[in-house]
KOLPA-764844 format. One record per atom (N, C-alpha, C, CB): y, x, z; residue in one letter. Coordinates in steps of 0.001 Angstrom, whole numbers, plus 500000, padded with zeros to 6 digits. Glycine has a CB too. Example, Ala and Ser with C-alpha at 12.3 -4.5 7.8 and 13.67 -1.06 7.14 Angstrom:
BEGIN
494310513190507800A;495500512300507800A;496700513200507800A;495527511308509046A;497750512850507080S;498940513670507140S;500030512900507870S;499402514084505725S;
***
This chain:
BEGIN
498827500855500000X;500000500000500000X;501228500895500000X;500002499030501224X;502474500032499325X;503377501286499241X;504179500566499874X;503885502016497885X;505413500917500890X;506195500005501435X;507459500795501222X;505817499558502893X;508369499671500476X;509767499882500361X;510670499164501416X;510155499471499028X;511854499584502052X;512651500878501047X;512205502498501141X;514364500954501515X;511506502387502443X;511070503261502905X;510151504232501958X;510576502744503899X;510131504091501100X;508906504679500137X;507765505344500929X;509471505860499078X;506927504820501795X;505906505163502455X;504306504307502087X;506446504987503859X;503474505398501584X;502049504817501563X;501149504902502371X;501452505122500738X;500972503931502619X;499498503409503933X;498274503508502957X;499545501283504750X;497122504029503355X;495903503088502810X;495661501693504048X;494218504263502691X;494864500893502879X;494925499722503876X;492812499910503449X;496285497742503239X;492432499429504945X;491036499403504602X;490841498009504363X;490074499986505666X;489571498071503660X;488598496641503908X;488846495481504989X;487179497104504328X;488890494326504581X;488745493520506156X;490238493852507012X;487149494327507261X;491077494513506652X;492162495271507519X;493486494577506686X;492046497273507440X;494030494161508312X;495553493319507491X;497285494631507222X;496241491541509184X;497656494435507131X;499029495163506363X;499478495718507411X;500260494236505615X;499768494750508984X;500268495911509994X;499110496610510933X;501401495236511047X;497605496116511074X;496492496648511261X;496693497910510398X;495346495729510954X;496978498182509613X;496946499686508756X;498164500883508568X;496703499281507281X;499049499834509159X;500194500526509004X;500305501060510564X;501462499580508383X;499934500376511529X;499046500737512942X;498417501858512725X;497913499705513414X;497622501624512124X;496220502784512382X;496976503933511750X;494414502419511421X;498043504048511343X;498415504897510245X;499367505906511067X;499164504047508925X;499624505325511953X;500912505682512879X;502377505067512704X;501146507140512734X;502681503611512317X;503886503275511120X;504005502167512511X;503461502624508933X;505439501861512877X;505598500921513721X;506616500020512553X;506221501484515307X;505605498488512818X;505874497481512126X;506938496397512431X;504835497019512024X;508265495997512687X;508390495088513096X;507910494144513720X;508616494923512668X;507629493431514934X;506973492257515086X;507088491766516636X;505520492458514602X;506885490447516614X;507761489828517930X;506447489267518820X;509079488318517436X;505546489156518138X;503797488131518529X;502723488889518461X;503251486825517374X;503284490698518321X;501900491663518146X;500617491216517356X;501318491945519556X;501276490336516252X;499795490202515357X;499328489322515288X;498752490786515609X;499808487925516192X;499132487059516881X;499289485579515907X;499747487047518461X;500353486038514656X;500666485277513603X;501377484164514264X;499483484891512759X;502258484204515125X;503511483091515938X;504699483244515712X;503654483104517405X;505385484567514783X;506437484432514660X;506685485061513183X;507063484904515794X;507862485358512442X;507908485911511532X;508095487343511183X;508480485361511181X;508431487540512277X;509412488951511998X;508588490411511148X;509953489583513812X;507286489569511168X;506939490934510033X;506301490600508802X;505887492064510629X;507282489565508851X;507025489252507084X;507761490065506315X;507459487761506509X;507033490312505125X;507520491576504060X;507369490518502321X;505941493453504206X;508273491144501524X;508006490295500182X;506851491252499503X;509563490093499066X;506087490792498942X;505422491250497703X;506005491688496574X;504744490414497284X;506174492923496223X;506716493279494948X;505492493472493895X;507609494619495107X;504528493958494178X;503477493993493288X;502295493820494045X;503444495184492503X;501585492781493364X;499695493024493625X;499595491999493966X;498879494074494731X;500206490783494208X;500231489457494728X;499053488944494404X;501288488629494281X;498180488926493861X;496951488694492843X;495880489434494212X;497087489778490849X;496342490346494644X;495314491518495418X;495259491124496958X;495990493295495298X;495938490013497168X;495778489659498554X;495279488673499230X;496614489651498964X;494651488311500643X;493908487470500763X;494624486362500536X;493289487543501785X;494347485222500789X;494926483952500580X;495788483552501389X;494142483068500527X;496551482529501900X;497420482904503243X;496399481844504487X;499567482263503020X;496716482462505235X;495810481769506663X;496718480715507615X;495298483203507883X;496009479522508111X;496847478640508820X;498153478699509290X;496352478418509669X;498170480565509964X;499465480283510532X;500493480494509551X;499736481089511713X;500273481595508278X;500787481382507388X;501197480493507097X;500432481618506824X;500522479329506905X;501067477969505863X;501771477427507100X;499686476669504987X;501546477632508531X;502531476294509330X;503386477194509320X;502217475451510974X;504011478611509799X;505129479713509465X;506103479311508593X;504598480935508860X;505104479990507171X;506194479891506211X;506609479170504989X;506257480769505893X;505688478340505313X;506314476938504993X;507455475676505491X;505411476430505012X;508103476257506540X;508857475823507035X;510407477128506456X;508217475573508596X;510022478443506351X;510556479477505839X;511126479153504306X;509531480546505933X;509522478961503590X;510048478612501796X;510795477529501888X;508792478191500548X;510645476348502565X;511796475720502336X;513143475583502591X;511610475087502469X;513656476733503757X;515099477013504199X;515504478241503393X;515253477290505852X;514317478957502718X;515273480508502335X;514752479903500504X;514307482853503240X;516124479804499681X;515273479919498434X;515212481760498157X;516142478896496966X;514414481402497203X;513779482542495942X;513175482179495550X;513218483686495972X;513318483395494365X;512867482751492649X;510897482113492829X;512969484747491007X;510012483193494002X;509302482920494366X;508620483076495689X;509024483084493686X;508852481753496519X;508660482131497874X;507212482122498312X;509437481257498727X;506433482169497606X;504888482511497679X;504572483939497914X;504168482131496372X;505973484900497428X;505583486422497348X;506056486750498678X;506300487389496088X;506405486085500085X;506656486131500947X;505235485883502007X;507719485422500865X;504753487142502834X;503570486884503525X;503983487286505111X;502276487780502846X;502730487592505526X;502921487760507143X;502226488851507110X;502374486613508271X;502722490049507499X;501818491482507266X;500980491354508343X;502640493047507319X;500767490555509478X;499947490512510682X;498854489585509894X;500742489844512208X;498774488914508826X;497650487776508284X;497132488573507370X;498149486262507605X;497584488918506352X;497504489105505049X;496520490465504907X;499008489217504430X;495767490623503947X;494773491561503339X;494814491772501905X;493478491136503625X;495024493510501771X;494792493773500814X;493618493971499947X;495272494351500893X;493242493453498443X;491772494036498084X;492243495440496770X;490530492384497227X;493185496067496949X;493736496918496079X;495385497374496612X;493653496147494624X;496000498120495565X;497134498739495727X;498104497734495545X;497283499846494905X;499017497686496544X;500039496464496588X;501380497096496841X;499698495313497807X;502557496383496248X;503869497466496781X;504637496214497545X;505070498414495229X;505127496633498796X;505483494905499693X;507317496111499864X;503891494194502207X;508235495291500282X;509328495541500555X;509448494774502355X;510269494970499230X;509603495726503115X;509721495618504518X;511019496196505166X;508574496261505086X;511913496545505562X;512471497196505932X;512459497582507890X;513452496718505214X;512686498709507912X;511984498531509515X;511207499229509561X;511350497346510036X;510054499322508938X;509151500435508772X;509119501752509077X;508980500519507841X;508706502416509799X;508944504392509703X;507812504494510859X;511028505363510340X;507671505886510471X;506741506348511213X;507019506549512582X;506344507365510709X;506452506317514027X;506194506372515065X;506677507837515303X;504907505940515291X;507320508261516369X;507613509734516679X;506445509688517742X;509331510203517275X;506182508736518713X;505584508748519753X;504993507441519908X;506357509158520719X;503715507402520772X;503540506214521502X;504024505217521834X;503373506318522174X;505150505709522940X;505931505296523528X;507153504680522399X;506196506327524485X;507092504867520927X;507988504029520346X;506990502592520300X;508573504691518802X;506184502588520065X;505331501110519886X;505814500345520688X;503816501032520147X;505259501245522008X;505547500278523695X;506810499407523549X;505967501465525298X;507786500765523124X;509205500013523363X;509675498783522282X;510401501210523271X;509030498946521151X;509552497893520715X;508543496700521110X;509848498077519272X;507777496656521220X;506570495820522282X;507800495039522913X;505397496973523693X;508153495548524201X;508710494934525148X;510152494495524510X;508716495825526405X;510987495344523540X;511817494420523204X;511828493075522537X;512378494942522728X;510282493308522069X;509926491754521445X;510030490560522099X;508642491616521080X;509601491204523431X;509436489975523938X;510497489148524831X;508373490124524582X;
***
């Protein structure tokens, strides 16, 4: 996966969702629900591979479907939840927020500012 603006590539494994890899990778993701698919904040657009990803999952559709209909764009389907979503190939998503972890202790902290 390639994530802009940041121009940074993750591999994403099998079975493994967008911030699951960007996790394992050392990449601290935006996010307010640690994964738990309750809020938005680490939704990213799809720039390429939209075709390559899983389908969207419940919380997806109660999320951001309430989302596609307050934010237009040209296509608000290319809008996912990097805590749901799975790649089966190379995908390029636009996130901003993204960068690599200096430490542990950056996770933690944005952890607790989430909440």
């Amino acid at each position: 996966m390639r994530v802009e603006p940041a121009g940074i590539d993750i591999d994403v494994h099998p079975g493994e969702t967008l911030m699951q890899a960007a996790w394992r990778a050392g990449y601290y993701w935006p996010t307010l629900c640690l994964a738990r698919g309750t809020c938005t904040a680490c939704r990213c657009e799809i720039l390429d591979g939209l075709h390559l990803l899983s389908e969207r999952t419940d919380a997806e559709v109660a999320l951001l479907g309430s989302l596609d209909r307050r934010v237009r764009r040209a296509n608000p389907r290319r809008i996912r939840l990097a805590c749901q979503a799975k790649a089966s190939g190379h995908i390029t998503v636009r996130k901003p927020g993204v960068r690599k972890q200096s430490t542990v202790n950056d996770q933690e902290a944005a952890n607790v500012e989430g909440q």
